[in-house]
C-alpha positions, 0 to 999 in steps of 0.5 A: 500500500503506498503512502497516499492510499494510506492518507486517504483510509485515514483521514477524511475531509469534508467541505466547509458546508458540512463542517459549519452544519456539524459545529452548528455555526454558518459558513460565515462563521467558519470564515471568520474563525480562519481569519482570526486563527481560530477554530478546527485547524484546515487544508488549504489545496489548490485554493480549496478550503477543507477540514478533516473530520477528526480535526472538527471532532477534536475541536469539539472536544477541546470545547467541552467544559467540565462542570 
């Protein structure tokens, strides 16, 4: 198995769109968070804006309070 086949069982990437839908924010939203170097870390490919999933799940769980 070669490196990028690897990659892609690995790590799966999801637009914007569906990434705003799963944080419960707006697209704008996601933007603004890029801008000000917050958020879920992304890819940018060919001018392309991406997230993994387990980065936005990550952040997620970065977010949890304890009481």
């Amino acid at each position: 198995m070669d490196v990028n086949s690897n990659l892609e069982m690995n790590m799966q990437f999801i637009k914007p769109k569906e990434a705003a839908e799963i944080l419960l924010c707006s697209e704008r939203t996601l933007e603004a968070w890029r801008r000000d170097q917050r958020g879920p870390s992304y890819y940018k490919l060919e001018g392309k804006i991406l997230y993994a999933l387990k980065d936005v799940l990550t952040f997620i769980e970065k977010s949890k309070v304890e009481a």
